[in-house]
C-alpha positions as CSV (number, residue, x, y, z in Angstrom):
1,X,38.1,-21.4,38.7
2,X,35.3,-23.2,40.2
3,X,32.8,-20.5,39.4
4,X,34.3,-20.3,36.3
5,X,33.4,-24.3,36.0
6,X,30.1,-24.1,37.6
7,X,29.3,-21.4,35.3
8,X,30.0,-23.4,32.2
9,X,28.6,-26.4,33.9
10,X,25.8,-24.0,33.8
11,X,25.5,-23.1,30.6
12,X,26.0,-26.6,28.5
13,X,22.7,-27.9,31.0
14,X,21.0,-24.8,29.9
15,X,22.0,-25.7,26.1
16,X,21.0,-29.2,26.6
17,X,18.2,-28.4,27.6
18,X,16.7,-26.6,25.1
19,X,16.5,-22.9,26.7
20,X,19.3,-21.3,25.1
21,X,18.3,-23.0,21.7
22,X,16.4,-20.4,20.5
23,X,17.6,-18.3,17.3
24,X,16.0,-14.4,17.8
25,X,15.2,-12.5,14.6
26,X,14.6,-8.9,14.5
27,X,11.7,-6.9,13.2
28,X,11.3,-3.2,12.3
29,X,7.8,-2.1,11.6
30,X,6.3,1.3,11.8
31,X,2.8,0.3,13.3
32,X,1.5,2.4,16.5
33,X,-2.1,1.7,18.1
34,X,-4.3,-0.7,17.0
35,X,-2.1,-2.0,14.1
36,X,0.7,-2.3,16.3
37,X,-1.5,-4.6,18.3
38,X,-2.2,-6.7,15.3
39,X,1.8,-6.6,14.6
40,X,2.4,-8.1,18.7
41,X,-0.3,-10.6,18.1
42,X,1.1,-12.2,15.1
43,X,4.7,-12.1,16.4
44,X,2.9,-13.9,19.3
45,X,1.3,-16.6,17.0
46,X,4.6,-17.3,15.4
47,X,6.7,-17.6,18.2
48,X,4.0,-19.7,20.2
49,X,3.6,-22.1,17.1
50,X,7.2,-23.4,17.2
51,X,10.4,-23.6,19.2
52,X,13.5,-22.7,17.2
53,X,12.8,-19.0,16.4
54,X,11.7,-16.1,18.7
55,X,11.0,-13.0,16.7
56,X,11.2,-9.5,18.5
57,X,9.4,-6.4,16.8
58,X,10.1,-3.5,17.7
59,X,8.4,0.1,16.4
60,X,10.3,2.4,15.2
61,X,8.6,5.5,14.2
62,X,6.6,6.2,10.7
63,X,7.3,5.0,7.6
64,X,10.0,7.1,6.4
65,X,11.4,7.0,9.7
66,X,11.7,3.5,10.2
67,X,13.3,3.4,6.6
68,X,16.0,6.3,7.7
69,X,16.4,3.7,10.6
70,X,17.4,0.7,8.6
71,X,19.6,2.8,6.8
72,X,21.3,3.5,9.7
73,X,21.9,0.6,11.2
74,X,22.7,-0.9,8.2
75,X,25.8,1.3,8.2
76,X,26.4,0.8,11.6
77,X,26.5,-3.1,10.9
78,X,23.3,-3.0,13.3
79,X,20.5,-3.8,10.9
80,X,17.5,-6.1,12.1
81,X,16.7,-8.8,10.0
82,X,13.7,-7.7,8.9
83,X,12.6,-4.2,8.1
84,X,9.1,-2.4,6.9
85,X,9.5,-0.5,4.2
86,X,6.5,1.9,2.4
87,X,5.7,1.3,-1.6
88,X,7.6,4.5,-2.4
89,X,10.5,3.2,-0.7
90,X,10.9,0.4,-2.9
91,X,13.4,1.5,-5.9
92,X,15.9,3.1,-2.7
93,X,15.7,-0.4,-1.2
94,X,16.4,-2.0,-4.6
95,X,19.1,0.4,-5.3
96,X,21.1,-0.4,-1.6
97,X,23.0,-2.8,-3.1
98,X,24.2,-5.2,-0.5
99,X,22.1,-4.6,2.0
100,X,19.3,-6.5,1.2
101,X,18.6,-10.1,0.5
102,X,15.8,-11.4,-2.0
103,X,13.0,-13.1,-0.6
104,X,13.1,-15.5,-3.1
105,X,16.6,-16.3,-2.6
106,X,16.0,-16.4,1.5
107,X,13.3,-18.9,0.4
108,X,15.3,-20.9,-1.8
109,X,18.5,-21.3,0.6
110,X,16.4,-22.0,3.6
111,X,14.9,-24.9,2.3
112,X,11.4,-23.4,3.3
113,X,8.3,-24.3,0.4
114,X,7.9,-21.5,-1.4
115,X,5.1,-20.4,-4.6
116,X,5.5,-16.8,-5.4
117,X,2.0,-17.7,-8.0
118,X,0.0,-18.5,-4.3
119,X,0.5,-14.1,-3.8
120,X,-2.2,-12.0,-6.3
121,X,-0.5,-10.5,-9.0
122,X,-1.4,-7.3,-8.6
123,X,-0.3,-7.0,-5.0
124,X,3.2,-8.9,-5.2
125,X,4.2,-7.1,-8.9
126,X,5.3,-4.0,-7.1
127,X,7.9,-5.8,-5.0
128,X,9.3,-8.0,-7.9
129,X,11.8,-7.7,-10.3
130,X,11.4,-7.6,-14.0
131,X,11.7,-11.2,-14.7
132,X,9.2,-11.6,-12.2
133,X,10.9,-12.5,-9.0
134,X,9.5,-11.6,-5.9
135,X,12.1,-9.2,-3.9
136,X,10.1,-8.4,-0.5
137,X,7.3,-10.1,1.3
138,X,3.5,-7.6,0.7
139,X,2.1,-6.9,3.9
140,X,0.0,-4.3,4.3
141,X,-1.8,-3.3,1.0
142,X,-4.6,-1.5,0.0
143,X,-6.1,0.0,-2.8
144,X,-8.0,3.0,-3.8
145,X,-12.1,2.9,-3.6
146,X,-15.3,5.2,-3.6
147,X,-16.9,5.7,-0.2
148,X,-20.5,6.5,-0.1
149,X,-22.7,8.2,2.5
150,X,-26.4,6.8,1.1
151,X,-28.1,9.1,3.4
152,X,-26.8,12.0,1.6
153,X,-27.8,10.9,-1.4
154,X,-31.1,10.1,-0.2
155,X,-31.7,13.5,1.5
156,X,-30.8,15.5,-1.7
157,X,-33.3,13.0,-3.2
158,X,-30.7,10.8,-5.5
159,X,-31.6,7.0,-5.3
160,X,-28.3,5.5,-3.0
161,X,-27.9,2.6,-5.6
162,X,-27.1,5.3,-8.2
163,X,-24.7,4.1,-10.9
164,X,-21.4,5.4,-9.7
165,X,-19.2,3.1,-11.7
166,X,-17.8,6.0,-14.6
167,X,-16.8,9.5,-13.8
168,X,-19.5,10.2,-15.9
169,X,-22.4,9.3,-13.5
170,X,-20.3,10.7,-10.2
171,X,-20.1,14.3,-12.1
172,X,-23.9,13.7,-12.4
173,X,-24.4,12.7,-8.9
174,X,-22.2,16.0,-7.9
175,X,-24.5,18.2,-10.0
176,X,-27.5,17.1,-7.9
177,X,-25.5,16.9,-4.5
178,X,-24.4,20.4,-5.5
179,X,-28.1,21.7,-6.6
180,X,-29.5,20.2,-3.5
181,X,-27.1,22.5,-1.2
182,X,-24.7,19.5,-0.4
183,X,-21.3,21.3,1.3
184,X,-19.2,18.8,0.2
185,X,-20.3,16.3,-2.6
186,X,-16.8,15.1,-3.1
187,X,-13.1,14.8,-1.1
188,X,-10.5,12.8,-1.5
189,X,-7.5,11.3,0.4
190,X,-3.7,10.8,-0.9
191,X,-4.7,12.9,-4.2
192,X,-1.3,11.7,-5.9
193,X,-2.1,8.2,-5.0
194,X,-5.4,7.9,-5.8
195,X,-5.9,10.4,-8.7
196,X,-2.9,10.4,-11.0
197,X,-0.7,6.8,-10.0
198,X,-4.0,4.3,-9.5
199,X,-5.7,6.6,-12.2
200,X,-3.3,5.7,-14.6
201,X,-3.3,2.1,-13.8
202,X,-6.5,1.5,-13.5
203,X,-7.2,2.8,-17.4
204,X,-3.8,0.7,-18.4
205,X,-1.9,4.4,-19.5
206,X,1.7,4.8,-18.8
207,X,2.6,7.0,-15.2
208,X,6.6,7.1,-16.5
209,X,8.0,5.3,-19.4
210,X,10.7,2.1,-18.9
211,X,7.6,0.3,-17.4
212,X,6.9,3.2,-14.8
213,X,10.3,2.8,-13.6
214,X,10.7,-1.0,-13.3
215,X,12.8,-2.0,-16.7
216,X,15.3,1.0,-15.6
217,X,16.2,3.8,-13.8
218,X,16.4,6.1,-16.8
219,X,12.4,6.2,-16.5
220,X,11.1,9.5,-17.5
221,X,7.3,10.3,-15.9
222,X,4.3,10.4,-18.5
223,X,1.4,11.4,-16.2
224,X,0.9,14.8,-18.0
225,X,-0.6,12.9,-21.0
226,X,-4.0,13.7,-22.2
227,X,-6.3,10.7,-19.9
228,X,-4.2,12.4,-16.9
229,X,-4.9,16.3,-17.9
230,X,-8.2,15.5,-18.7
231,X,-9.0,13.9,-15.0
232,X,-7.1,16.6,-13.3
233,X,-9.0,19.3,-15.4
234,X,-12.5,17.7,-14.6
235,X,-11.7,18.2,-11.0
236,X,-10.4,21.3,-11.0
237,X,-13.5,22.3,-12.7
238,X,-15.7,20.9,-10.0
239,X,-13.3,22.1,-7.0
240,X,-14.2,25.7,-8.6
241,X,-17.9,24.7,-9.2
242,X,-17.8,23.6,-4.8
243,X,-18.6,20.0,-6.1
244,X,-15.0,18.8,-4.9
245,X,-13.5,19.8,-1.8
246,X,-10.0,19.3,-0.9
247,X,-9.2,18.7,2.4
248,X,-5.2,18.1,2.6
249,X,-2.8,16.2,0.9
250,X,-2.8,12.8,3.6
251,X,-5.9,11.6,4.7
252,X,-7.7,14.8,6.5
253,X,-10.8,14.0,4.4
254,X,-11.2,11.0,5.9
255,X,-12.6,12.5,9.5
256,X,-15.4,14.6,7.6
257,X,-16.5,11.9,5.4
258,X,-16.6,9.9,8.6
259,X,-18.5,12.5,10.8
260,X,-20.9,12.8,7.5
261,X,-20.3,15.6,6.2
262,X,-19.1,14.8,3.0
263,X,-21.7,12.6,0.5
264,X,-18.3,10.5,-1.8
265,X,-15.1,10.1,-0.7
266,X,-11.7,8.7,-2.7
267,X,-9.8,6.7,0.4
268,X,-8.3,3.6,1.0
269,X,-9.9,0.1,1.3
270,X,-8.2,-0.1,4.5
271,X,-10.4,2.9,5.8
272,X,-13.2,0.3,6.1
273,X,-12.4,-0.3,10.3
274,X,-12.4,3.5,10.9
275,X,-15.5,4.4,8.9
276,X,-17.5,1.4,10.0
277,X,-16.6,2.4,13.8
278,X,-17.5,6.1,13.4
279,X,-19.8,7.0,10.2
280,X,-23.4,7.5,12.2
281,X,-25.3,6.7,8.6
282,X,-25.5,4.0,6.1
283,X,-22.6,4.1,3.7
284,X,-21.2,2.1,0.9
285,X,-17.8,0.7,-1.2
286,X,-18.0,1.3,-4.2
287,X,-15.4,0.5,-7.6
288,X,-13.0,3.6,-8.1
289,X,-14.6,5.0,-11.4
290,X,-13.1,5.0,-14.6
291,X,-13.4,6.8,-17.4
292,X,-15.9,6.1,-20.2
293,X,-14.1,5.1,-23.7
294,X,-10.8,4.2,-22.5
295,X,-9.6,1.6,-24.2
296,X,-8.9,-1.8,-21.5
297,X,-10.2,0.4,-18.4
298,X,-10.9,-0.8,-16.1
299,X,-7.7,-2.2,-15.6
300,X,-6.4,-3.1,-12.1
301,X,-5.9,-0.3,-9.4
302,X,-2.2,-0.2,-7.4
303,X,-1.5,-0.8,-3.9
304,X,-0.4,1.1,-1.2
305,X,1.1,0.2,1.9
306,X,4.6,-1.5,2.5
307,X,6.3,-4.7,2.0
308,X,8.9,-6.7,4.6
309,X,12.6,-6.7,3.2
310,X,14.7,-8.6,4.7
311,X,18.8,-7.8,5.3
312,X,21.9,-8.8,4.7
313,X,24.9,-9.5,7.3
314,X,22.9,-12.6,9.2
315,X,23.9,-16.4,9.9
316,X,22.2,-18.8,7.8
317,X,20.4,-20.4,10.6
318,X,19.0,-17.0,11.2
319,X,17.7,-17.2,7.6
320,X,15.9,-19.8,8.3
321,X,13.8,-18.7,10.9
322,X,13.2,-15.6,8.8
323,X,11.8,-17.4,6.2
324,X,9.5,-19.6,9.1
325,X,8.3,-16.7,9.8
326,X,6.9,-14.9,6.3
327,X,5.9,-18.3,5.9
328,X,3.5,-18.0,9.2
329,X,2.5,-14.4,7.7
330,X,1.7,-15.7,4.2
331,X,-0.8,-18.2,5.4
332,X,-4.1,-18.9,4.6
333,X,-5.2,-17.7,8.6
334,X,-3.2,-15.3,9.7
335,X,-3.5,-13.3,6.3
336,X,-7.4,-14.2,6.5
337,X,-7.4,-12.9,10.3
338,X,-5.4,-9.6,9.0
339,X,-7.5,-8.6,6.3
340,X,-10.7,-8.8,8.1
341,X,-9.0,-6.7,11.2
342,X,-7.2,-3.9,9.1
343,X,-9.1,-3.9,5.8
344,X,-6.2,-4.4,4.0
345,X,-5.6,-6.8,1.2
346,X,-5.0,-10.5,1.8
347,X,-1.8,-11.5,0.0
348,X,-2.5,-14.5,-1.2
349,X,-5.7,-15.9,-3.2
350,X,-6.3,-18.8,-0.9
351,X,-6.3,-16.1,2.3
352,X,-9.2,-14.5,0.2
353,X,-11.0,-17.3,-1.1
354,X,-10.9,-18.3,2.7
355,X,-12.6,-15.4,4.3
356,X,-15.2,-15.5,1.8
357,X,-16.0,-19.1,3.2
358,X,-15.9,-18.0,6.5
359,X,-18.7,-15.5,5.5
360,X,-17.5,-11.7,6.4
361,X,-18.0,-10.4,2.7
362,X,-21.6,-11.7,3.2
363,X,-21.3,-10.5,7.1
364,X,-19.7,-6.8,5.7
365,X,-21.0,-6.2,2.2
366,X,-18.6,-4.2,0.1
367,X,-15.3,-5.5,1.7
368,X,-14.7,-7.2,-1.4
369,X,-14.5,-4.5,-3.5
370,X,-11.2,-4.4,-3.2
371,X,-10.0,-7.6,-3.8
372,X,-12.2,-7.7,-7.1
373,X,-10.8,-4.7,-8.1
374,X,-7.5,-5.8,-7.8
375,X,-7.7,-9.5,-9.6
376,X,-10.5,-9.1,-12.4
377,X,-7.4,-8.6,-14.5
378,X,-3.8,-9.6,-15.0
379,X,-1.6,-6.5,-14.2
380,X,0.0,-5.2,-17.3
381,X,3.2,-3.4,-17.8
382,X,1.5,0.1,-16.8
383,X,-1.0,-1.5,-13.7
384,X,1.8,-3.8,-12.4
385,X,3.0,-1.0,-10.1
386,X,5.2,2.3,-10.0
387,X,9.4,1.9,-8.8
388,X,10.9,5.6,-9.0
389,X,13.7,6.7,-7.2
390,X,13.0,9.8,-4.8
391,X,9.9,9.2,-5.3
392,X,8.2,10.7,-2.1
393,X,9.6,13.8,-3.1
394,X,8.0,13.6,-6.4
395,X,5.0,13.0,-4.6
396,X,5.8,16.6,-2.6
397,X,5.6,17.7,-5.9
398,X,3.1,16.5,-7.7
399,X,0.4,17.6,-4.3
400,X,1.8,21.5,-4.8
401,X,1.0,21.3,-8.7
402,X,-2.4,19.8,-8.2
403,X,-3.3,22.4,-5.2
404,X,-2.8,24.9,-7.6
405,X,-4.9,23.4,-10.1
406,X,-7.4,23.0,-7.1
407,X,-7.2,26.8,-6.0
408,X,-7.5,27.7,-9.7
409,X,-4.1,29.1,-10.1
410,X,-3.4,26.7,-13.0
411,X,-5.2,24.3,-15.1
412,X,-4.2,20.5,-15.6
413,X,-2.3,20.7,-18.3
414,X,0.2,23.5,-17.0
415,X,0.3,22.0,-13.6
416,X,1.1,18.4,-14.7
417,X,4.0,19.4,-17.1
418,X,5.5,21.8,-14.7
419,X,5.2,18.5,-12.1
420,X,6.5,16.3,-15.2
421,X,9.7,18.5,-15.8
422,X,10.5,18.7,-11.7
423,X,10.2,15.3,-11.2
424,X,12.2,14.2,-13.7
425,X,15.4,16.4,-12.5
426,X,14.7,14.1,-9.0
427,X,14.7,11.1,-11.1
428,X,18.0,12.2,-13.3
429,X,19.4,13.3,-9.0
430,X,18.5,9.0,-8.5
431,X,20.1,7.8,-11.6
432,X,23.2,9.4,-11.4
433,X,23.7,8.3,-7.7
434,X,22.6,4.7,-8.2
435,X,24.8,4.1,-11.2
């Protein structure tokens, strides 16, 4: 009995005191290396910015394996309170009903000031709902640009200002790259991403109907329509020409366009670290291109990336430091401080605004690209953003259809309706489950 006493004599001094007081909230990410540096330094800021809450990450494998994670421990009543999710991830995290909680509504019962317009519409419109609330916090996002090695284009004597904003002037640009002995005038990274789902976006056309999945999950997919088979021809024609090379269907591109062997390159903004690190000549961000003659293009490209959802099953005080914390994330300094170190988006306008008074765009010319691409317009029913159910299988999908395109087994049009019919029996799989 008296250690019994002592111990609780214990523990209400330890409460009074203030070192029990703290409320821990969990956090799943799927960040390794230098990005799960960035993560740790954050979660550092936060929790040395306040008392109350003490957030814990923890890594827990890639993106679809931190997502198979979640699920998990969701059923085992086990789940973290917050948990990364990737963009194609989204529609399965909408559709686990129950598991998670709105940000908006975390927001809202937490007290915690809140302005869903303060995130750039393009970025935030793939993780809200139709009637435009916001669902999951954006966190890392990028978009789709052109990379250019200027010494190439100088040695194969093209001036390495060229015009390179239409797909017009870059086929022109490959001619002479081509003509001048150039191995590899073109590559690209994420080919699905970048060349069919910001494609489409960027020149305001439909990728599926029912607002490319968001009014409903009886979305049917549109990309084999004649802006689409037109792009995907073009580059078939210059893969068999030796004007595009593919390298793989993730990123594999990236380390030759890096090493400088490859004059243009279709990657993500958030390559600029890597490239900037490695690339031994002078290079260049460039606008994606866009077709000449399309009516509203350019539009706005899409993001990639992932978005923080947070779960059900938690106290409400618990709540409260969850919203503390995307609060800390969303602000003007730490998403400043993260889009200068990654190269991805900032989230919000002022976190933009902010590094452009703090002078890197001026410091690291083309950074901005990016952003500008991503807020010269307002997003529009087909740029807001794509929400598909199984929709990283599609993607499986839609890389075998364009390889053969690429190997010349098949041109566009075959290959994109043959994609168009076998996603659709995955989308028709998600409907029926998610009823």
């Amino acid at each position: 009995m008296i250690k019994t006493f002592a111990g609780a004599a214990a523990a209400a001094m330890a409460l009074s005191t203030g070192a029990w007081a703290q409320t821990e909230i969990q956090f799943w990410h799927a960040f390794t290396g230098r990005l799960g540096e960035l993560v740790a330094a954050q979660v550092e800021g936060f929790n040395a910015s306040q008392s109350d809450y003490s957030v814990v990450a923890n890594f827990k494998g890639n993106y679809s394996e931190t997502l198979n994670a979640g699920i998990a421990a969701f059923r085992a009543k086990e789940q973290p309170h917050i948990l990364m999710v990737f963009e194609v991830g989204t529609a399965t995290m909408m559709a686990a009903k129950g598991a998670i909680k709105p940000i908006y509504e975390v927001m809202a019962e937490s007290g915690a000031e809140f302005d869903a317009d303060a995130y750039i519409g393009s970025v935030k419109g793939y993780y809200t709902s139709a009637d435009g609330q916001m669902l999951s916090l954006p966190f890392n996002s990028s978009t789709p640009v052109l990379w250019v090695n200027k010494d190439a284009l100088s040695a194969a004597g093209i001036d390495p200002a060229v015009d390179l904003s239409t797909w017009e002037k870059v086929g022109e640009v490959l001619d002479k790259l081509k003509a001048s002995g150039h191995a590899c005038p073109l590559t690209t990274a994420w080919q699905s991403w970048i060349h069919l789902e910001n494609l489409s976006a960027y020149h305001n056309v439909p990728f599926a109907t029912k607002d490319n999945g968001f009014s409903g999950l009886d979305a049917e997919l549109a990309f084999n329509a004649p802006l689409q088979v037109k792009h995907i021809q073009t580059m078939g024609d210059w893969a068999k020409d030796g004007k595009f090379i593919y390298k793989g269907r993730r990123n594999e591109g990236g380390a030759d366009f890096r090493a400088g062997t490859c004059a243009l390159f279709t990657e993500s903004s958030a390559g600029y670290a890597g490239i900037k690190s490695e690339a031994k000549f002078a290079f260049d961000v460039r606008p994606l291109p866009y077709w000449e003659g399309t009516e509203g293009a350019p539009q706005n490209t899409i993001i990639g990336g992932a978005s923080l959802w947070v779960m059900t099953g938690h106290e409400a005080e618990d709540y409260k430091g969850v919203a503390a914390f995307l609060n800390y994330l969303s602000s003007p300094e730490v998403q400043a401080k993260w889009h200068q170190d990654t190269g991805y988006l900032p989230i919000t306008v002022a976190a933009g605004e902010l590094t452009r008074e703090q002078g890197f765009y001026e410091a690291n010319p083309g950074t901005d690209i990016a952003v500008k691409q991503m807020t010269a317009k307002e997003p529009t029913a087909n740029s807001k953003g794509i929400r598909l159910g199984n929709f990283d299988q599609i993607r499986g999908i839609i890389d075998e259809e364009l390889e053969a395109v690429w190997a010349g087994d098949k041109d566009a049009q075959a290959a994109l309706d043959t994609a168009v019919q076998r996603g659709n029996e995955l989308l028709r799989r998600f409907e029926q489950a998610n009823r």
